[in-house]
Biopython code that builds the backbone (N, CA, C, O; Angstrom):
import numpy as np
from Bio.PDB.StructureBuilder import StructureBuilder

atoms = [
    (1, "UNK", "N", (23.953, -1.810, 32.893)),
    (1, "UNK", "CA", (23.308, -3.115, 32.792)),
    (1, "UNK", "C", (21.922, -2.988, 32.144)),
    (1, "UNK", "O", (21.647, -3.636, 31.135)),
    (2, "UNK", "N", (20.837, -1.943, 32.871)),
    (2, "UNK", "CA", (19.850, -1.494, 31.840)),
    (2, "UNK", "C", (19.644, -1.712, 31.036)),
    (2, "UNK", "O", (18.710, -2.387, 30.603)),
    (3, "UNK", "N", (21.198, -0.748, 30.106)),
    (3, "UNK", "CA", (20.573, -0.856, 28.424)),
    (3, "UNK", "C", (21.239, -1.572, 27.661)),
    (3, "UNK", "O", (21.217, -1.478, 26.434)),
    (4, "UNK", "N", (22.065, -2.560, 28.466)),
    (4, "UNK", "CA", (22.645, -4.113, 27.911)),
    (4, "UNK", "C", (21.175, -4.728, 27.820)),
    (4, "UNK", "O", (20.958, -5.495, 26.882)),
    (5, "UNK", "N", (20.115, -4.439, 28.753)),
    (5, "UNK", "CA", (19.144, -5.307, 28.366)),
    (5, "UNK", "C", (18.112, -4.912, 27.179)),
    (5, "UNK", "O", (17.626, -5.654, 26.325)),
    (6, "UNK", "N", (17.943, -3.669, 27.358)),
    (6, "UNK", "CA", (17.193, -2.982, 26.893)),
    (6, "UNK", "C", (17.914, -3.313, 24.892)),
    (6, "UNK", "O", (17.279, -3.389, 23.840)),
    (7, "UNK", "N", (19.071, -3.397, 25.103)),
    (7, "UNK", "CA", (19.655, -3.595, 23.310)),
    (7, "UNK", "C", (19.689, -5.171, 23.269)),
    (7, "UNK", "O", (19.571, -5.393, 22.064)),
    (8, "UNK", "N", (19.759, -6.069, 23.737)),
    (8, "UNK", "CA", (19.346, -7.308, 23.787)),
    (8, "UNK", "C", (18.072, -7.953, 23.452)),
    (8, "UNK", "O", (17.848, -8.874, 22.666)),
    (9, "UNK", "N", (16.879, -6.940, 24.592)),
    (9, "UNK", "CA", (15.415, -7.331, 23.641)),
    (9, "UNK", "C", (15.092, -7.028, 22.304)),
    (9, "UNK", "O", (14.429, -7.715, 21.528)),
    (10, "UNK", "N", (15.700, -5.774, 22.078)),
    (10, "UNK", "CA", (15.630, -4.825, 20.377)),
    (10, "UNK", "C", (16.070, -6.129, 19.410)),
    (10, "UNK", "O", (15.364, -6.723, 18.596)),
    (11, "UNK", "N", (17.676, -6.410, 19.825)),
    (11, "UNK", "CA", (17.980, -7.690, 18.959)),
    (11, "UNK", "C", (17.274, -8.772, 18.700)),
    (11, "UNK", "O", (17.146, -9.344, 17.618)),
    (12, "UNK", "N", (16.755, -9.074, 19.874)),
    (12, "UNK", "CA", (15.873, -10.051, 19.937)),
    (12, "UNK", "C", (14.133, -10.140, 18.909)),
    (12, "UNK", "O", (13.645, -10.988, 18.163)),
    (13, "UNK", "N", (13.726, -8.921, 19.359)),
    (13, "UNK", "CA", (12.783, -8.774, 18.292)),
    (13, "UNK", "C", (13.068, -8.357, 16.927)),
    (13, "UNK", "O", (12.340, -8.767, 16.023)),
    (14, "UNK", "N", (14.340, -7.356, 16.607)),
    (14, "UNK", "CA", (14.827, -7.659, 15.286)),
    (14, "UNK", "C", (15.143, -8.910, 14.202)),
    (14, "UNK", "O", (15.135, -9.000, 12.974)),
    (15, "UNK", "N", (15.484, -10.011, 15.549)),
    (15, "UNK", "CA", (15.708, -11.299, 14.729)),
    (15, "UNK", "C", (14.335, -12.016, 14.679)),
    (15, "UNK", "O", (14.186, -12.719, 13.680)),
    (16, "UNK", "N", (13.473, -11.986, 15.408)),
    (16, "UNK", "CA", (12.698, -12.281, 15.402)),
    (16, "UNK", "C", (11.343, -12.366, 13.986)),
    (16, "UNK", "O", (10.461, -13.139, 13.611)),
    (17, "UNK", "N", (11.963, -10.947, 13.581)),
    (17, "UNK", "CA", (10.891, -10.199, 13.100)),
    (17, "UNK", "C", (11.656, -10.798, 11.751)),
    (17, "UNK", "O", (10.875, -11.356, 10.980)),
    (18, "UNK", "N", (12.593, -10.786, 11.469)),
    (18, "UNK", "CA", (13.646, -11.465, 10.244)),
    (18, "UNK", "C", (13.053, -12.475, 10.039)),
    (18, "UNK", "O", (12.693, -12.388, 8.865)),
    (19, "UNK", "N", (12.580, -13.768, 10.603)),
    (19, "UNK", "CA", (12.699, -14.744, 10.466)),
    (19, "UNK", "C", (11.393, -15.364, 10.149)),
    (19, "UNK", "O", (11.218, -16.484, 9.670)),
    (20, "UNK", "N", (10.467, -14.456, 10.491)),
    (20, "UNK", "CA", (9.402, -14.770, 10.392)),
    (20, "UNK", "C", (8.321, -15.023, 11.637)),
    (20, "UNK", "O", (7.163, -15.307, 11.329)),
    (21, "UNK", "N", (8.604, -14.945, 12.705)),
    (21, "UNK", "CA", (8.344, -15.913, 13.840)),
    (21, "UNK", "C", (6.886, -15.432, 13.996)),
    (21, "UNK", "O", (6.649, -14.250, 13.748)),
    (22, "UNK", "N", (5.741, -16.377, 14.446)),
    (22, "UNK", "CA", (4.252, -16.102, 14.437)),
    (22, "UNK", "C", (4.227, -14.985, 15.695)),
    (22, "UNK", "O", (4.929, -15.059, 16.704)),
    (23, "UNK", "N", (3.389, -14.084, 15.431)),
    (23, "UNK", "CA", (2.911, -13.469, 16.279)),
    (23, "UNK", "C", (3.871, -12.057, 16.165)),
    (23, "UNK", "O", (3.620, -11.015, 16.770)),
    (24, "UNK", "N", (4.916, -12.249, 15.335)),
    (24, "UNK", "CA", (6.028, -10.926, 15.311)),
    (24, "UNK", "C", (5.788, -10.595, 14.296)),
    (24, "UNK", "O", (5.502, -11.402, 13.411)),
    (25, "UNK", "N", (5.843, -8.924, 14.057)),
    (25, "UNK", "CA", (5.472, -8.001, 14.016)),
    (25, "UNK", "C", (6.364, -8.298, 12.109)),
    (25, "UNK", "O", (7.401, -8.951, 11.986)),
    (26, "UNK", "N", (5.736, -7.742, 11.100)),
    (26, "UNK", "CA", (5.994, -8.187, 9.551)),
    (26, "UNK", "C", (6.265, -7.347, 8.961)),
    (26, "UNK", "O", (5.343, -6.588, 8.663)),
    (27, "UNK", "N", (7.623, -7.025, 8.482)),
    (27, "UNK", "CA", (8.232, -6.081, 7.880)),
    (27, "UNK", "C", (7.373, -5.879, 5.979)),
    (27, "UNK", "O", (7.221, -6.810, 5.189)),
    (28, "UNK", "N", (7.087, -4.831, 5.809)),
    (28, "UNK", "CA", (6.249, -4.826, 4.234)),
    (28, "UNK", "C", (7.417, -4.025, 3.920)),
    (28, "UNK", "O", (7.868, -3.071, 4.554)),
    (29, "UNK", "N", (7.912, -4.641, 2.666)),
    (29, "UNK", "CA", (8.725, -3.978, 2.190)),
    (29, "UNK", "C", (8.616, -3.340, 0.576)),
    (29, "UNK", "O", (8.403, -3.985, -0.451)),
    (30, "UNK", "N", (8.828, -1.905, 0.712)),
    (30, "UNK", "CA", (7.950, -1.265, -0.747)),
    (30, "UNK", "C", (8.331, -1.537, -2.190)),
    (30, "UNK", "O", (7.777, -1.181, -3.230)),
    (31, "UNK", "N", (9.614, -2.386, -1.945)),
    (31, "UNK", "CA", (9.805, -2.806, -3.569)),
    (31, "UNK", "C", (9.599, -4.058, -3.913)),
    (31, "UNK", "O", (10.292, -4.485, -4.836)),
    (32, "UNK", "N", (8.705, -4.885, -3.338)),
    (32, "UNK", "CA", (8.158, -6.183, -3.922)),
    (32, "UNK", "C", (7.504, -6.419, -5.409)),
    (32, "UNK", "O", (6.432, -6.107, -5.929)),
    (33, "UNK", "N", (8.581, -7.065, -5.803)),
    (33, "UNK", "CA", (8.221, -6.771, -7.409)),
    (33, "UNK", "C", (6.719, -6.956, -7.604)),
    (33, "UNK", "O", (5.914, -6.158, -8.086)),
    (34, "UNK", "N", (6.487, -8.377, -7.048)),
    (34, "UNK", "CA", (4.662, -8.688, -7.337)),
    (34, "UNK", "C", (4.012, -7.720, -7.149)),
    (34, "UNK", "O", (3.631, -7.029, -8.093)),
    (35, "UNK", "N", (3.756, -7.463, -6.018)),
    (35, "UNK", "CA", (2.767, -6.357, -5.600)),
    (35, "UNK", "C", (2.552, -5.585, -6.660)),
    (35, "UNK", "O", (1.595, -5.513, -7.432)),
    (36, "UNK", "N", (4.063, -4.735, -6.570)),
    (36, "UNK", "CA", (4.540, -3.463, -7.621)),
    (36, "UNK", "C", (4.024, -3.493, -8.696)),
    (36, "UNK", "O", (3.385, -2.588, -9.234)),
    (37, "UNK", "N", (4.333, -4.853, -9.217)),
    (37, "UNK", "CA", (4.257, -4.701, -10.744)),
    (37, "UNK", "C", (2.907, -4.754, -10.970)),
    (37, "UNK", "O", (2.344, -3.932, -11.693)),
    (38, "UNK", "N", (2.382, -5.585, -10.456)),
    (38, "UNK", "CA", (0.476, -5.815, -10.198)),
    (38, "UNK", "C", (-0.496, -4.071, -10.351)),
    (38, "UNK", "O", (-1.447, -3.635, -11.000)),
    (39, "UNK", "N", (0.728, -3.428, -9.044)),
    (39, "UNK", "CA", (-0.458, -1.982, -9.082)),
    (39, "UNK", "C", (0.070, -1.410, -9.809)),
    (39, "UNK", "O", (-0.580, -0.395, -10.059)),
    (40, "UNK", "N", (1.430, -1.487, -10.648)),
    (40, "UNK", "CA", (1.569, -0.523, -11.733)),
    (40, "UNK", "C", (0.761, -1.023, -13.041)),
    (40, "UNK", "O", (0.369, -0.209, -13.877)),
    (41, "UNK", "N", (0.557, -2.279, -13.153)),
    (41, "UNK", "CA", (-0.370, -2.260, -14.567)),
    (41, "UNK", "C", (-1.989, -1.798, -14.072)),
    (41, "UNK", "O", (-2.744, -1.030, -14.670)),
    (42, "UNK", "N", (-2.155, -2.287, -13.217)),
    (42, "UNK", "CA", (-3.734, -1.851, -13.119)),
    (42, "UNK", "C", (-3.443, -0.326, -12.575)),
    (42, "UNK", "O", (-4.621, -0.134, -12.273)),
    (43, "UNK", "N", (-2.903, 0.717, -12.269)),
    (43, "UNK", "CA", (-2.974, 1.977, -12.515)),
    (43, "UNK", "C", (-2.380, 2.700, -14.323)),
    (43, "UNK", "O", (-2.621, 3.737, -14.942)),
    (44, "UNK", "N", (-1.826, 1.887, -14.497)),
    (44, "UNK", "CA", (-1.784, 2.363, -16.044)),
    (44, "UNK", "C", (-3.419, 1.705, -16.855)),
    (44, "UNK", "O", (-3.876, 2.288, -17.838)),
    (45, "UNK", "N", (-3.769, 1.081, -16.553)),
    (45, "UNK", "CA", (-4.934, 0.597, -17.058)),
    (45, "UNK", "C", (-6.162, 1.449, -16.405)),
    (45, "UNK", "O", (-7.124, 1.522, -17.169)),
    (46, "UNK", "N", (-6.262, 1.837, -15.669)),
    (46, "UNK", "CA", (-7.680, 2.588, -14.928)),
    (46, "UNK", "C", (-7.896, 4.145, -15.617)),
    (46, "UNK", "O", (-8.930, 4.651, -16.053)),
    (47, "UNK", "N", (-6.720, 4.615, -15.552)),
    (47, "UNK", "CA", (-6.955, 5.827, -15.988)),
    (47, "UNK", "C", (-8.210, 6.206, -17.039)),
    (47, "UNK", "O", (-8.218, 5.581, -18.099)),
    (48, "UNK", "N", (-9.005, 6.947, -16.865)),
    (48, "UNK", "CA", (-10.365, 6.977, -17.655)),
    (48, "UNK", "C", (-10.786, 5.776, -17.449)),
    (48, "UNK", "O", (-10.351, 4.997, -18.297)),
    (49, "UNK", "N", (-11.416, 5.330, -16.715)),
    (49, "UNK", "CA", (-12.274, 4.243, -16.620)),
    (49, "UNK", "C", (-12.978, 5.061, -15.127)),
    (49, "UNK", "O", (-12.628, 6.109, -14.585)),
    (50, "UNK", "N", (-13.779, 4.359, -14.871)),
    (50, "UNK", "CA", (-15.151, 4.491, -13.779)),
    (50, "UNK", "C", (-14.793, 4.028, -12.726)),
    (50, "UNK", "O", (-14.430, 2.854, -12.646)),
    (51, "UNK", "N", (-14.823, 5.013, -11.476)),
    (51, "UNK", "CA", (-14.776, 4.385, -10.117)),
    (51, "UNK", "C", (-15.061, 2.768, -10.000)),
    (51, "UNK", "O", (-14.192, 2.084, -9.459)),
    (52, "UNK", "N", (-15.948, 2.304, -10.366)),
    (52, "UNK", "CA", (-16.460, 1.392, -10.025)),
    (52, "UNK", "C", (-15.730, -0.026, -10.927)),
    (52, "UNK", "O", (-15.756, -1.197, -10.547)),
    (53, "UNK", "N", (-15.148, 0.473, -12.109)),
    (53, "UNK", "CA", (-14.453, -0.556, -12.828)),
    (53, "UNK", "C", (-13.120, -0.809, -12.315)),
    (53, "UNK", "O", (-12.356, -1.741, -12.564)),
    (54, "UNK", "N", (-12.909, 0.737, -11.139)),
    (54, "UNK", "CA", (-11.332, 0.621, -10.784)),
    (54, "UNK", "C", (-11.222, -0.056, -9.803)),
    (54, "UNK", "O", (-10.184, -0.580, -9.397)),
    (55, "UNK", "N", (-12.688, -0.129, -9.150)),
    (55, "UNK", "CA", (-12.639, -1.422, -7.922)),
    (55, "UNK", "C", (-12.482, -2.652, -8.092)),
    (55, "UNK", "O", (-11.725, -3.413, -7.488)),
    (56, "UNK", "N", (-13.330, -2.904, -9.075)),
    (56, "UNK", "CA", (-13.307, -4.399, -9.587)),
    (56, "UNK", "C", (-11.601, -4.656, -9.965)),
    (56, "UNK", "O", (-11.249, -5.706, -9.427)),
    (57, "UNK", "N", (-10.808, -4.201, -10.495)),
    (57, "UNK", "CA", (-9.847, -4.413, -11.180)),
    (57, "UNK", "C", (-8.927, -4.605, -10.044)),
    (57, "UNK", "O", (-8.108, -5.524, -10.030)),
    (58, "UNK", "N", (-9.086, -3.537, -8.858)),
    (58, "UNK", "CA", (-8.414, -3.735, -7.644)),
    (58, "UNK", "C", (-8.640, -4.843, -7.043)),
    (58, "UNK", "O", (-7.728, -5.606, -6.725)),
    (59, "UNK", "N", (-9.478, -4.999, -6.886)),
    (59, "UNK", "CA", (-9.955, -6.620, -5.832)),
    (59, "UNK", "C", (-9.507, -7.836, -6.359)),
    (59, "UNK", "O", (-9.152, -8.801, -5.682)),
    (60, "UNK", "N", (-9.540, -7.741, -8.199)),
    (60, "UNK", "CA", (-9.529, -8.856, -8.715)),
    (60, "UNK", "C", (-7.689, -9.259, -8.731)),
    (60, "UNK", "O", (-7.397, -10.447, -8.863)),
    (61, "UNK", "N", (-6.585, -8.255, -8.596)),
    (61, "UNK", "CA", (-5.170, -8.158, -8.396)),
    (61, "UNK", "C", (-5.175, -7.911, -6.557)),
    (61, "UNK", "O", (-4.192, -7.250, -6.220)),
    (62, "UNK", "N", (-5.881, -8.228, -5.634)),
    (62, "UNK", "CA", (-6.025, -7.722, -4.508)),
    (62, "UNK", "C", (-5.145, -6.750, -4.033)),
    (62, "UNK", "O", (-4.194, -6.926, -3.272)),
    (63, "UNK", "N", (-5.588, -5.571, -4.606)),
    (63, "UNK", "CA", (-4.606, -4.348, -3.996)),
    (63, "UNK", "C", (-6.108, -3.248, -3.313)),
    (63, "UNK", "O", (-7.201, -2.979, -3.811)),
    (64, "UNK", "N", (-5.589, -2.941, -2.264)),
    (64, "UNK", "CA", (-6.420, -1.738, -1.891)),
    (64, "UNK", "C", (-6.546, -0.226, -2.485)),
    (64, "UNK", "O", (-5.752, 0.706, -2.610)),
    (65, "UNK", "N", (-7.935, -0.428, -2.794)),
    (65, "UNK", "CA", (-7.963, 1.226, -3.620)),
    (65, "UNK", "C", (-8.266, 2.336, -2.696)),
    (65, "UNK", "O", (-9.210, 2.001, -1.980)),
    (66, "UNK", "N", (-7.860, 3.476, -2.436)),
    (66, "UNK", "CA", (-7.989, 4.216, -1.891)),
    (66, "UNK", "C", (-8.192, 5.592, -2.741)),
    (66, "UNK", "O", (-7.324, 5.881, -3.565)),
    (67, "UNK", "N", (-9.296, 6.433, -2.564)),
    (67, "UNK", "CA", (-9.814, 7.449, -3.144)),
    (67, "UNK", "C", (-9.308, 8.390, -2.554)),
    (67, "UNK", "O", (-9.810, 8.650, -1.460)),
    (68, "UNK", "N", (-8.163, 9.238, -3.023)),
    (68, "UNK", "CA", (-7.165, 10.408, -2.523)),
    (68, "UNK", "C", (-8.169, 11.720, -2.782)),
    (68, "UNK", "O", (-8.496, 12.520, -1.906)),
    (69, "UNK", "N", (-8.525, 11.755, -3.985)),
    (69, "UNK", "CA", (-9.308, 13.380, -4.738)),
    (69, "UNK", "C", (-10.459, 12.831, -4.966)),
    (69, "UNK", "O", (-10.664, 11.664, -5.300)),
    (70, "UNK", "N", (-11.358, 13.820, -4.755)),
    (70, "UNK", "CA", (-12.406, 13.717, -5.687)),
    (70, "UNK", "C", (-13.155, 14.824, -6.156)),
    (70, "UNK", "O", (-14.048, 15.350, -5.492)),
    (71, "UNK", "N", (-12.795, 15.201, -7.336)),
    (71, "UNK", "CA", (-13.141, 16.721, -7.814)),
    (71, "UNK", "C", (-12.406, 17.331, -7.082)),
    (71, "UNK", "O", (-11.182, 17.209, -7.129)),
    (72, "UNK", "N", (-13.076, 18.160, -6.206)),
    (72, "UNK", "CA", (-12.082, 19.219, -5.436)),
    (72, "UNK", "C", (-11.916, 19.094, -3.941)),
    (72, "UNK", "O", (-11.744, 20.005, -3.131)),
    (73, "UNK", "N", (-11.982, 18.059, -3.771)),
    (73, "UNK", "CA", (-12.155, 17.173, -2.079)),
    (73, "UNK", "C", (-10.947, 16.812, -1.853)),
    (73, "UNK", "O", (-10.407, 16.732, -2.957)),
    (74, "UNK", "N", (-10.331, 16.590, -1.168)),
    (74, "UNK", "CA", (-9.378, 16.148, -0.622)),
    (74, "UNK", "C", (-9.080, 15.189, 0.490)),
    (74, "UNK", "O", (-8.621, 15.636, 1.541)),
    (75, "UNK", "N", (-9.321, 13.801, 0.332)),
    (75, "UNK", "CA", (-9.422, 12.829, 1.651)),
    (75, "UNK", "C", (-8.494, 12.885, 2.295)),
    (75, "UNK", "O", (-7.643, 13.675, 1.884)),
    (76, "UNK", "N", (-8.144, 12.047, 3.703)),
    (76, "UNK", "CA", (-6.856, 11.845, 4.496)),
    (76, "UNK", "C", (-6.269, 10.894, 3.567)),
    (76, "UNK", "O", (-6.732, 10.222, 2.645)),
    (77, "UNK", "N", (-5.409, 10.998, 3.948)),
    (77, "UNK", "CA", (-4.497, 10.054, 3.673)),
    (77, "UNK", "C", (-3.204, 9.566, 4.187)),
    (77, "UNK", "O", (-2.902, 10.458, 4.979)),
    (78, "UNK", "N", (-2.290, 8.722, 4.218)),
    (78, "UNK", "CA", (-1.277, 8.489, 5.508)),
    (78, "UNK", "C", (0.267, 8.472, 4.367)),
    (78, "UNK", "O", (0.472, 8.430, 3.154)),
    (79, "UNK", "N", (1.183, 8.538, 5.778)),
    (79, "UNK", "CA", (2.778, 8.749, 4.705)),
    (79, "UNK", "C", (3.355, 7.371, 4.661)),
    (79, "UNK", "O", (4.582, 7.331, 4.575)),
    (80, "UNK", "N", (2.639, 6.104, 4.707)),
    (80, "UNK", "CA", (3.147, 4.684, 5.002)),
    (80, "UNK", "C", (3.304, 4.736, 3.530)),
    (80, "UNK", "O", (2.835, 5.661, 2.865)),
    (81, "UNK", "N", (4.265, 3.288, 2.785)),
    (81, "UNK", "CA", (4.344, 3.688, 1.499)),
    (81, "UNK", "C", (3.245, 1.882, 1.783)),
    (81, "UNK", "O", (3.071, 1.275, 2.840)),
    (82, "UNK", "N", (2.717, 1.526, 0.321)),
    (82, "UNK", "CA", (2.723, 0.345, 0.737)),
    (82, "UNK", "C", (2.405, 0.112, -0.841)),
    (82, "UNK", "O", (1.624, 0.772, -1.527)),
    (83, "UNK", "N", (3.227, -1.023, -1.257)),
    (83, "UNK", "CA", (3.373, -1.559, -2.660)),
    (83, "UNK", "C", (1.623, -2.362, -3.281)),
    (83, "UNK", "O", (1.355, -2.741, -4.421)),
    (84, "UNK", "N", (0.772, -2.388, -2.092)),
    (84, "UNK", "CA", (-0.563, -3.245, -2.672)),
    (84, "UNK", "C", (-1.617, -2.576, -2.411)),
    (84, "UNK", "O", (-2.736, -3.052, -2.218)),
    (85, "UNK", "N", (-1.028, -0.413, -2.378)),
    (85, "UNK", "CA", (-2.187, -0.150, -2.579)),
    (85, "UNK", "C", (-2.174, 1.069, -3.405)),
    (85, "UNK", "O", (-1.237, 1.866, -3.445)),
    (86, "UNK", "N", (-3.368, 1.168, -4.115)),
    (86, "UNK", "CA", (-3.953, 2.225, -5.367)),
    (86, "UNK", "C", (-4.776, 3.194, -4.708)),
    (86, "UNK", "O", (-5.897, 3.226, -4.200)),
    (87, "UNK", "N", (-3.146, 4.516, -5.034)),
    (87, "UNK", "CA", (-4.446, 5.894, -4.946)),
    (87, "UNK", "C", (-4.864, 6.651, -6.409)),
    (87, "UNK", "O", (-4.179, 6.981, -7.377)),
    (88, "UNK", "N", (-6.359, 6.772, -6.100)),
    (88, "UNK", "CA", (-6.822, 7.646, -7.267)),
    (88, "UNK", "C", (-7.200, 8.689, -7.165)),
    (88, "UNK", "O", (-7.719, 9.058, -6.111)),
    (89, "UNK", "N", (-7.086, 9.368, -8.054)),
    (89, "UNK", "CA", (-7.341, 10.981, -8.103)),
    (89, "UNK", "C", (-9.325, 10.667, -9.014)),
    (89, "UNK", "O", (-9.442, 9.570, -9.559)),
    (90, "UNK", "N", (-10.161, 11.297, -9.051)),
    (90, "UNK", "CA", (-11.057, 11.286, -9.767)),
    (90, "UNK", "C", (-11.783, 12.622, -10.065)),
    (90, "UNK", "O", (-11.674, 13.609, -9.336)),
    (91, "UNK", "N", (-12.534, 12.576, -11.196)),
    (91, "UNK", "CA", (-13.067, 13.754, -11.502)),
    (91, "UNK", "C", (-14.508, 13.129, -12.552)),
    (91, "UNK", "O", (-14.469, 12.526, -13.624)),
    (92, "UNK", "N", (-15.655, 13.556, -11.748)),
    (92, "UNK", "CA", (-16.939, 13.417, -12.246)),
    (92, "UNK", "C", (-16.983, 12.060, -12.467)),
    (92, "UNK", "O", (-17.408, 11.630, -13.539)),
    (93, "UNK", "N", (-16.446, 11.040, -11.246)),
    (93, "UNK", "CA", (-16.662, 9.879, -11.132)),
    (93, "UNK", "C", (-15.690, 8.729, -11.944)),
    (93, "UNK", "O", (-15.712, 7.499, -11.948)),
    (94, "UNK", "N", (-14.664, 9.928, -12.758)),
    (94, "UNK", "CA", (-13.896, 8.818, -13.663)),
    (94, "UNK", "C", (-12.396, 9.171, -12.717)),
    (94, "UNK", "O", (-12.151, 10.032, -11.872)),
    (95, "UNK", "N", (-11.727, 8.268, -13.208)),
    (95, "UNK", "CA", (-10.041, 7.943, -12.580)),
    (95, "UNK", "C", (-9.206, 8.526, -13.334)),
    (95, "UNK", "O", (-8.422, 8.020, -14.137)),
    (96, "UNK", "N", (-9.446, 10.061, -12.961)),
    (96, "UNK", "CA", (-7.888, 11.153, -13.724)),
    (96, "UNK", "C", (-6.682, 10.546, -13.470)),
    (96, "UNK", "O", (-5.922, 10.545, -14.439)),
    (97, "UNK", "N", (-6.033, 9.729, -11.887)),
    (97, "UNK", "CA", (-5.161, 9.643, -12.054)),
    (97, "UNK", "C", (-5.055, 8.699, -11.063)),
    (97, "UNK", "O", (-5.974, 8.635, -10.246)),
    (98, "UNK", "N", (-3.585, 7.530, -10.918)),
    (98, "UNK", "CA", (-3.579, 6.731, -10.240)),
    (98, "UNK", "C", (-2.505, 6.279, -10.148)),
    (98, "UNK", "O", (-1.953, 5.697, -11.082)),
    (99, "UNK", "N", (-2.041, 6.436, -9.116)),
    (99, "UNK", "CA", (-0.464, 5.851, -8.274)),
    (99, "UNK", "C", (-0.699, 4.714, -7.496)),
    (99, "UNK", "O", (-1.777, 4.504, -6.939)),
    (100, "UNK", "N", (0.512, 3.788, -7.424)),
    (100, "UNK", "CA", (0.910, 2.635, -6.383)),
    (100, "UNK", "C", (1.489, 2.982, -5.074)),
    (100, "UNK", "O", (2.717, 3.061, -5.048)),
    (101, "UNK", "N", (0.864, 3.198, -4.015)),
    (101, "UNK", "CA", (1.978, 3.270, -2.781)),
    (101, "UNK", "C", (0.743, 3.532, -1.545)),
    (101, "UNK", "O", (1.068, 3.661, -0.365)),
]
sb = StructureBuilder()
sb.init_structure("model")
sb.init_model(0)
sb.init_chain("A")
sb.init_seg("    ")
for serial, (resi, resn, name, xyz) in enumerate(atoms, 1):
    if name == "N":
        sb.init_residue(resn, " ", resi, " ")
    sb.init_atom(name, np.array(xyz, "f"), 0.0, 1.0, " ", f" {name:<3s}", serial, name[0])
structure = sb.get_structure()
């Protein structure tokens, strides 16, 4: 009887979470074309350009930039994928390199 209940609430917040319902929990899903397509042009566009131009460009497509490298630094970083945000690699302040996820 337990885990009749226990797979009943799961369903319950699975449908929940489907449907939209306020306060439940929002599935991000990593192939949203918008997003996607948004941080793939502004990472094909940053490359050689200036920290600071790669922000602007981020904010102005609202994707989060996140600074992965810098020179020979190495920040944290997490294994979530997420389609609206930009990591950059940099070197002497410019944007060697830059992925969506």
């Amino acid at each position: 009887m337990k885990t009749m209940s226990c797979l009943f609430a799961c369903c319950l917040c699975l449908a929940a979470s489907a449907q939209g319902v306020a306060g439940a929990p929002q599935i991000l899903h990593p192939g949203d074309p918008t997003q996607e397509g948004a941080c793939q042009s502004v990472a094909l566009t940053i490359v050689g350009q200036s920290f600071a131009h790669a922000e602007q460009l981020a904010k102005q497509h609202q994707l989060l930039l996140r600074r992965y490298r810098q020179d020979q630094h190495s920040y944290p970083g997490t294994m979530d994928v997420r389609p609206d945000r930009l990591n950059v690699d940099l070197q002497k302040g410019r944007v060697f390199a830059a992925r969506c996820g």
